[in-house]
C-alpha positions as CSV (number, residue, x, y, z in Angstrom):
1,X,23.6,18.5,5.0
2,X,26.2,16.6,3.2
3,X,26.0,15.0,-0.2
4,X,26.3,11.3,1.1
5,X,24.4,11.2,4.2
6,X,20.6,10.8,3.5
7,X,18.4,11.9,7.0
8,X,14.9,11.7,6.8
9,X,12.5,12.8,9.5
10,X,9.1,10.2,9.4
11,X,6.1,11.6,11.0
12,X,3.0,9.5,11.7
13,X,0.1,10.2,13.5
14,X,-1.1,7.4,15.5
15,X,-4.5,6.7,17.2
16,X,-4.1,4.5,20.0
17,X,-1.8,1.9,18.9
18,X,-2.5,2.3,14.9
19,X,-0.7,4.4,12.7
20,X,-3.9,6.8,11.5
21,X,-1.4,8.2,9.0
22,X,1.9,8.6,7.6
23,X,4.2,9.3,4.8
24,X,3.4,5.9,3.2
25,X,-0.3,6.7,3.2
26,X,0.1,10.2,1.8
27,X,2.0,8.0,-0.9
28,X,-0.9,5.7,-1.3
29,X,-3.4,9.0,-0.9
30,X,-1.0,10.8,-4.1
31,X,-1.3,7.3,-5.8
32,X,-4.6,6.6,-5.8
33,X,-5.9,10.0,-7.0
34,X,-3.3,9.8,-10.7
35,X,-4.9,6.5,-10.9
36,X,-7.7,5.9,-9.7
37,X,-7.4,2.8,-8.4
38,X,-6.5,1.1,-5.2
39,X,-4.8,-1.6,-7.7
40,X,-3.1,0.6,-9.8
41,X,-2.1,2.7,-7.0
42,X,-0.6,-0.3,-5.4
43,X,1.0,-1.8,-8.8
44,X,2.7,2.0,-8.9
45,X,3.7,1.8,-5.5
46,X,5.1,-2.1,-6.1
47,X,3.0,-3.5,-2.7
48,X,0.5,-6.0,-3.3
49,X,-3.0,-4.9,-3.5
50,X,-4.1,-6.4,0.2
51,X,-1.7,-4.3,1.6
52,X,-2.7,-1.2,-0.2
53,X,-6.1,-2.4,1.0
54,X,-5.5,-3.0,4.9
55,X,-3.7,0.9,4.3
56,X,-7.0,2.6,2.7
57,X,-9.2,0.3,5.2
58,X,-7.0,1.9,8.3
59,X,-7.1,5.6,7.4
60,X,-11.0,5.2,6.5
61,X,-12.1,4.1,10.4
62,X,-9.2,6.4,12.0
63,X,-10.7,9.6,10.6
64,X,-14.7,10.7,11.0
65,X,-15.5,9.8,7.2
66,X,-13.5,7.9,4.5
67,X,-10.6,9.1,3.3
68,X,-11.0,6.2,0.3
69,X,-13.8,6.1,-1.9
70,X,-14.1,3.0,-3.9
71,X,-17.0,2.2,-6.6
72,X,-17.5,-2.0,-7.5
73,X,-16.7,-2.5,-11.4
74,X,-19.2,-2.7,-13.9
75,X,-18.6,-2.3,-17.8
76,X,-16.1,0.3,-17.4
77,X,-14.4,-1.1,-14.4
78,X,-14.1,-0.8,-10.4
79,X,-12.3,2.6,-8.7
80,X,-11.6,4.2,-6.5
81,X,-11.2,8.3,-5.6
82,X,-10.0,10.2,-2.8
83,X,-12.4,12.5,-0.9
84,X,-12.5,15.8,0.1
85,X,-12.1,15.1,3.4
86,X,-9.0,12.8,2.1
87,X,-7.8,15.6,0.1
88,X,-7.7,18.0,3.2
89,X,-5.7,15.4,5.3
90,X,-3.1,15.0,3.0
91,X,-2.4,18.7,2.1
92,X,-2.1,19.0,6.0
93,X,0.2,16.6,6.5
94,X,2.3,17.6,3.6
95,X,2.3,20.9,5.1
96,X,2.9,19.1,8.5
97,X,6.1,17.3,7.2
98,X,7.6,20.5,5.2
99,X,7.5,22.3,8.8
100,X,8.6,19.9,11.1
101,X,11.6,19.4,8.2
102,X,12.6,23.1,8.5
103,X,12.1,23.5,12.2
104,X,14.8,21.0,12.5
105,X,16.9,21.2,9.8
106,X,19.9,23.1,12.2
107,X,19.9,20.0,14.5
108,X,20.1,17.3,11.4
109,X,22.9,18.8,9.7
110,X,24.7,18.8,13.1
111,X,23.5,15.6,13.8
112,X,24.7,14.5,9.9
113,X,28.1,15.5,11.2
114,X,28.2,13.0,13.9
115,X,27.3,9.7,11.6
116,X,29.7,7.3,10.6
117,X,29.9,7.6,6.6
């Protein structure tokens, strides 16, 4: 692909008429597990901290278990960790994005041809 044109493929799985998950939740998903936090990962991520909330509260009731654990704050402060289960969904996808990428990486370099620059 050349130098100047940036193509990017977006997956997202969605569940009815809700995005379940996409690259933006991986993002929060990586986030939150360096910081612990929804806050933090939010702050990181520069999106307000409702937001990063609605995101965690959507993945959590699209998949059979929470994705997001969070504990309230006592001496040493609130958190929040992601589970196994959220763990396992994001190496998928990750995995899901790498070979979608490569399956059609013929087609967006011809494609990158095509675009006006």
């Amino acid at each position: 692909m050349q130098a100047d044109i940036d193509l990017k493929l977006r997956l997202r799985l969605m569940l009815n008429q809700s995005i379940a998950f996409g690259p933006g939740k991986a993002d929060l998903l990586d986030a939150i597990q360096e910081t612990g936090s929804i806050s933090q990962a939010a702050k990181k991520m520069q999106m307000s901290y409702r937001r990063a909330w609605q995101l965690v509260e959507t993945m959590n009731q699209s998949f059979h278990s929470a994705l997001v654990e969070t504990h309230k704050g006592g001496e040493s402060g609130g958190g929040a960790i992601v589970t196994p289960l959220g763990l396992e969904v994001l190496a998928q996808f990750r995995s899901m994005e790498q070979k979608a990428r490569s399956a059609i990486e013929t087609e967006t370099q011809q494609l990158a041809q095509l675009l006006k620059r």
